[in-house]
C-alpha positions in Angstrom: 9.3 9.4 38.2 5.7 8.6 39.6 3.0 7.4 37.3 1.1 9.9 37.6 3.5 12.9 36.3 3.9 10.7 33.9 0.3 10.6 32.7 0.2 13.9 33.5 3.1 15.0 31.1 1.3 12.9 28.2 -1.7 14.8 28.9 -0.3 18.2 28.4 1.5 17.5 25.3 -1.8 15.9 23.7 -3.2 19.1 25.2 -0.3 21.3 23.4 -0.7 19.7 20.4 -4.6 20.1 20.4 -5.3 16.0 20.8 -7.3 16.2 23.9 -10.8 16.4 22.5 -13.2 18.4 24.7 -15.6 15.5 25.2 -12.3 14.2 27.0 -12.3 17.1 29.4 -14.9 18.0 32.1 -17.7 20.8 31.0 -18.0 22.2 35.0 -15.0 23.5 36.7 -14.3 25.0 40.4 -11.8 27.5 40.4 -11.4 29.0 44.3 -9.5 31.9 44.8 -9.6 35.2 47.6 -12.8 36.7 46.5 -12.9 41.1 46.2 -11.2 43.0 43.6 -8.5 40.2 43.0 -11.3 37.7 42.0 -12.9 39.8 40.1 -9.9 40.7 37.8 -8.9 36.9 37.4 -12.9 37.0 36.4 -12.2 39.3 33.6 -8.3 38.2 32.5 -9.0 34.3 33.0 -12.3 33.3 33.6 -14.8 35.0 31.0 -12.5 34.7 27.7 -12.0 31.0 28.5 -15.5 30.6 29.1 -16.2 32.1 25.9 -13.6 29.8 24.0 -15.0 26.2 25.4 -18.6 27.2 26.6 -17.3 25.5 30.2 -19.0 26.5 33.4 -16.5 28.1 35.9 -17.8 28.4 39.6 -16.1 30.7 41.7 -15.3 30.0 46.1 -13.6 32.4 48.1 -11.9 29.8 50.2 -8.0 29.9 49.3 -7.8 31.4 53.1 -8.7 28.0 54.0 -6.6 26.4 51.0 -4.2 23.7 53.4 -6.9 22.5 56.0 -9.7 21.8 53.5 -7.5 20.3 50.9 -6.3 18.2 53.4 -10.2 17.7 54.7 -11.3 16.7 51.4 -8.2 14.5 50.4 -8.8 12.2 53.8 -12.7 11.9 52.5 -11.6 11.0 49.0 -13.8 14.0 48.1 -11.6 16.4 46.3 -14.6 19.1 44.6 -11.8 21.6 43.6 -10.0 21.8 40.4 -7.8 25.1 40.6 -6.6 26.5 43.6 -5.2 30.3 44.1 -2.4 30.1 47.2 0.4 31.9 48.0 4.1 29.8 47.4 4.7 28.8 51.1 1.6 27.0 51.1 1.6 25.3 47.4 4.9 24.1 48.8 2.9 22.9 52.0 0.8 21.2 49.7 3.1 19.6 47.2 5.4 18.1 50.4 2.3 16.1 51.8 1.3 14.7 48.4 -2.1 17.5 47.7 -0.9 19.3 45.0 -0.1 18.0 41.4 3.7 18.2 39.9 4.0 20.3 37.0 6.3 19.7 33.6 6.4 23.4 33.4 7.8 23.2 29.9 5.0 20.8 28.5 2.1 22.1 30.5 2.5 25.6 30.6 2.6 27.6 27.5 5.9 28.9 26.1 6.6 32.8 25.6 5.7 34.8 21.6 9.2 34.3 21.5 9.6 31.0 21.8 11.2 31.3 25.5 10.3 28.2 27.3 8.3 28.8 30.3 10.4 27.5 32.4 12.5 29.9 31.2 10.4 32.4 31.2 9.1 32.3 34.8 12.6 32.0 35.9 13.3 32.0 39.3 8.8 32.1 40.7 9.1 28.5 40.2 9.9 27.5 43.9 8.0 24.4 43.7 7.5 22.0 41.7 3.8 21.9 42.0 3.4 26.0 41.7 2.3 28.1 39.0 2.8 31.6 39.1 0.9 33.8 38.9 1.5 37.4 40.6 4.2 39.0 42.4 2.2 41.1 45.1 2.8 42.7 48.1 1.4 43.3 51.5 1.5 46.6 53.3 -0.9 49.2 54.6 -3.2 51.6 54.0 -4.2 54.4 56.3 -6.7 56.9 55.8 -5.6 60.0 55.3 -8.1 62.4 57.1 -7.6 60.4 60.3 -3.5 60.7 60.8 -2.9 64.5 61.7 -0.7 66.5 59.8 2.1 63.8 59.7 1.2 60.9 57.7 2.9 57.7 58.6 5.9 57.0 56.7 7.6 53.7 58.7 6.1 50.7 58.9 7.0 51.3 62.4 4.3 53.8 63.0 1.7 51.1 63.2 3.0 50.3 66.8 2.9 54.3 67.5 -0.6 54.6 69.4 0.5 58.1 70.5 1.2 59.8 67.4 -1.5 57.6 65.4 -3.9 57.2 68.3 -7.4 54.6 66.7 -7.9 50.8 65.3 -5.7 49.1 63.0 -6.4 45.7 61.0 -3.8 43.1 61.0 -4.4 39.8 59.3 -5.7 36.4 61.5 -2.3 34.6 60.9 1.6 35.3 61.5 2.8 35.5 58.0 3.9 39.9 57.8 3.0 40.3 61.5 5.8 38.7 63.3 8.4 40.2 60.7 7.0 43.6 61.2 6.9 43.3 64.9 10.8 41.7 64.8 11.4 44.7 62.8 10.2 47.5 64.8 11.6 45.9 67.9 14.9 46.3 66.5 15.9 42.9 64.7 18.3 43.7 61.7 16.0 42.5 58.6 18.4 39.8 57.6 18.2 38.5 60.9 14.2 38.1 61.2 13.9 34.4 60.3 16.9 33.0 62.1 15.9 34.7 65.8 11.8 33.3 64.7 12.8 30.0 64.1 13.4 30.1 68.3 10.6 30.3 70.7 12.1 33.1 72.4 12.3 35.2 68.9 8.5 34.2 68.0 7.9 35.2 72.0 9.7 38.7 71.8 7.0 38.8 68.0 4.3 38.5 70.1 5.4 40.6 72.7 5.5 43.5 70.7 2.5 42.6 68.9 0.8 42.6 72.4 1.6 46.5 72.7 -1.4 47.5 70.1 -3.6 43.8 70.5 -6.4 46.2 71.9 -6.1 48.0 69.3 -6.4 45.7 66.4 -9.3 44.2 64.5 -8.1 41.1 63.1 -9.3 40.0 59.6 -9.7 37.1 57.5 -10.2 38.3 53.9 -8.5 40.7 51.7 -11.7 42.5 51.4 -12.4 43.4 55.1 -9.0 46.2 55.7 -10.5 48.0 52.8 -13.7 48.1 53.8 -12.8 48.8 57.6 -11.1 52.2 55.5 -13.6 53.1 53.4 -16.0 53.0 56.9 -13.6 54.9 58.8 -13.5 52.6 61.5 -9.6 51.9 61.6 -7.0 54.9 60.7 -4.7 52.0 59.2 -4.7 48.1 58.7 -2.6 45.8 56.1 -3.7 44.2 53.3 -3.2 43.3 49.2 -1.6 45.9 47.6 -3.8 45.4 44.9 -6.9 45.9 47.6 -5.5 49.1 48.2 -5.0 50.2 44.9 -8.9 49.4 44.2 -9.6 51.3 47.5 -7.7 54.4 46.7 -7.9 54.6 42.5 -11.5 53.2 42.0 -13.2 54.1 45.1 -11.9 57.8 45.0 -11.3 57.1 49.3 -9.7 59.5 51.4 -6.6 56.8 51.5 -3.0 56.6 51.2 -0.6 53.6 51.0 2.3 52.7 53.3 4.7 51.1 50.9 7.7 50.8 54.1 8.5 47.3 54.4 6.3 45.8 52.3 6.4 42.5 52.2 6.8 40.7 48.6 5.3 37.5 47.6 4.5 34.8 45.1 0.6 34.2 44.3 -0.4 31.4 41.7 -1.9 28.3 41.2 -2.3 24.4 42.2 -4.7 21.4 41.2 -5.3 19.5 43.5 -4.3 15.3 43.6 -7.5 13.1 43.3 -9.1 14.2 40.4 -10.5 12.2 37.6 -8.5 12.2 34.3 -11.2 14.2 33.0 -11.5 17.0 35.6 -7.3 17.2 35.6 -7.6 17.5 31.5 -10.0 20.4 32.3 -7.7 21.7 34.9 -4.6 21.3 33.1 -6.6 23.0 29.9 -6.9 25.9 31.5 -3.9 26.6 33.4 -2.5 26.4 30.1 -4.7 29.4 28.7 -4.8 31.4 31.8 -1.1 31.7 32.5 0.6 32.6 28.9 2.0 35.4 28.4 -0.8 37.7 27.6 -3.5 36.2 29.8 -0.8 37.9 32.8 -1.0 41.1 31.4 -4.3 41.2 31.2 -4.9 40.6 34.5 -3.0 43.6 35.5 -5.3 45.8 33.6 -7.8 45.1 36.5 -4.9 45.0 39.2 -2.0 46.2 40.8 -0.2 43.4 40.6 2.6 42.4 38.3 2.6 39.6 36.2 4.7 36.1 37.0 6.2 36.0 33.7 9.0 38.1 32.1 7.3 38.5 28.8 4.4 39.5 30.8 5.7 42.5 31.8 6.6 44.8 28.3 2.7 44.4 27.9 1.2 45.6 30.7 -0.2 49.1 30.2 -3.7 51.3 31.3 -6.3 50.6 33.9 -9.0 48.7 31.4 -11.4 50.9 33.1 -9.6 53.8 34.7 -7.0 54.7 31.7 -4.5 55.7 34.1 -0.9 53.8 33.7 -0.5 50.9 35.9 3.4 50.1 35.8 3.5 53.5 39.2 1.0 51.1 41.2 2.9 47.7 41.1 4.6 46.7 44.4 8.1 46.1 42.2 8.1 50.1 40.9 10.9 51.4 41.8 9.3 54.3 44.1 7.4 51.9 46.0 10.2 49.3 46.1 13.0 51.8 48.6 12.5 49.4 51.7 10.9 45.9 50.6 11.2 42.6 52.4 10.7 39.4 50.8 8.9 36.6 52.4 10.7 33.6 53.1 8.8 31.0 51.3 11.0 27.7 52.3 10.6 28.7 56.1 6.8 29.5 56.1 6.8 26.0 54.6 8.5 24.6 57.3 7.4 26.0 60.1 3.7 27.8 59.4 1.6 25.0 61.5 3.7 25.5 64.8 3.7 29.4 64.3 0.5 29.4 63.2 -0.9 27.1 66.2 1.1 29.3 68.6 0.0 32.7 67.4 -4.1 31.3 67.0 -3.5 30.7 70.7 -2.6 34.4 71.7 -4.9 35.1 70.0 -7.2 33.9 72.1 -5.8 35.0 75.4 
């Protein structure tokens, strides 16, 4: 076992047992995450109650778009300024295989369930890494404004590559992650055989092939914040994005928008620390991952958020909108009305192949 899950292990059980003195921890913390609506409800489930408990001084960057390359930036300078880093599971795996992310005792680290369910047991089968914390199960899909699509909304994910029936700008995010499946999918590869023909040239060739037919067509963002925003200005009739994004779109915005739930495509958000901290910024770090991922920490931060919580015991308490007092359980990707026609990212292979893809599709990009 490495030395330093070792020391890391003894940490959280001093932590656990309430040994590791605060004068022991660091007092300023940077937590980075994806900015909008999502930040904002970590802000109110996480951030400001354990603010309030240990007075500590959370700042807040946007940059978990950018999680791999600058992580691997600062790790080569020795200058690791992050504590706690939101990413998606393909890329905390990314990061734990080239040495960047922390391992994780789940079981002395992490807080156990009321019940007394460990939480390894508890977070069950999220844990597809050994340096990944859960955090959300969320899903990305589209939204499409609803005075802009005629008298037949969209109803196939398919219908994104229609520029007859649903003639004006769409937003697709800057990277291949959703694209390429959707494109493989509406060109008429089964879904269960989508990753085997992309892990060939020719299958990521025929992805962007089809991709090509609406390139014109497409505004290509960066952050979870701009497809929303590109709705609520009118200046695309549909574009993918967060679910959760949506939801703030649509249910707290009051915009003339629907959501797309075909062929949604589920995934794993939660958090890493990063390698190279001092022992008293990773006692900080490790302090709070404990707090902001028990049990009702999760459900709290769906009272913000359409998203539904990592945990099992998370899910019995999640309830009303905190500000909206409508029921959230109908908005989650996983509800069963949403769920008819859901595909699951394939976290091992984004891990394995996501630079090459990623270097390919940046490139066509650019033609």
């Amino acid at each position: 076992m490495k030395l330093t899950k070792i020391f890391m292990t003894s940490t959280a059980l001093a932590f656990a047992a309430g040994a590791v003195a605060a004068a022991d921890m660091a007092n300023e913390m940077t937590i980075v995450s994806w900015g909008g609506a999502y930040s904002k409800s970590q802000l109110k489930a996480y951030h400001e109650p354990y603010s309030a408990n240990t007075g500590v001084t959370i700042i807040n960057d946007d940059s978990s778009g950018e999680a791999v390359s600058k992580l691997r930036a600062m790790n080569e300078a020795g200058n690791v300024t992050w504590d706690v880093v939101d990413v998606e599971a393909a890329d905390a795996m990314r990061l734990c295989d080239e040495g960047l992310a922390e391992e994780i005792d789940f079981n002395t680290m992490l807080a156990p369930a009321p019940d007394g369910t460990s939480a390894e047991d508890d977070f069950g089968a999220m844990l597809v890494s050994d340096c990944f914390i859960p955090q959300i199960v969320f899903s990305t899909t589209f939204g499409y404004r609803t005075d802009l699509v005629g008298d037949t909304p969209p109803s196939s994910v398919c219908d994104v590559f229609d520029l007859e029936a649903y003639p004006g700008k769409r937003a697709l995010a800057k990277k291949p992650i959703g694209n390429v499946e959707w494109a493989l999918l509406c060109d008429g590869v089964p879904k269960d055989e989508i990753y085997e023909v992309l892990e060939t040239s020719e299958g990521q060739d025929r992805a962007l092939a089809k991709l090509d037919t609406i390139k014109d067509q497409t505004i290509w963002w960066s952050a979870g914040a701009d497809t929303p925003q590109l709705l609520a200005d009118g200046e695309i009739v549909m574009g993918s994005t967060f679910n959760g994004r949506l939801f703030s779109v649509i249910e707290e915005q009051k915009q003339p928008v629907a959501m797309l739930w075909d062929a949604q495509v589920f995934d794993i958000d939660g958090w890493i620390i990063p390698t190279g901290l001092s022992e008293e910024r990773k006692a900080r770090a490790l302090d709070y991952i404990y707090f902001a991922t028990d049990t009702q920490r999760l459900a709290d931060q769906a009272k913000y958020i359409s998203y539904g919580p990592a945990r099992a015991s998370s899910a019995p308490l999640v309830g009303k909108h905190a500000e909206l007092g409508i029921d959230m359980a109908p908005h989650m990707p996983t509800d069963p009305a949403n769920a008819k026609n859901t595909f699951l990212n394939n976290y091992e292979f984004w891990a394995d192949y996501r630079d090459d893809i990623d270097a390919k599709f940046q490139a066509w990009l650019a033609k």
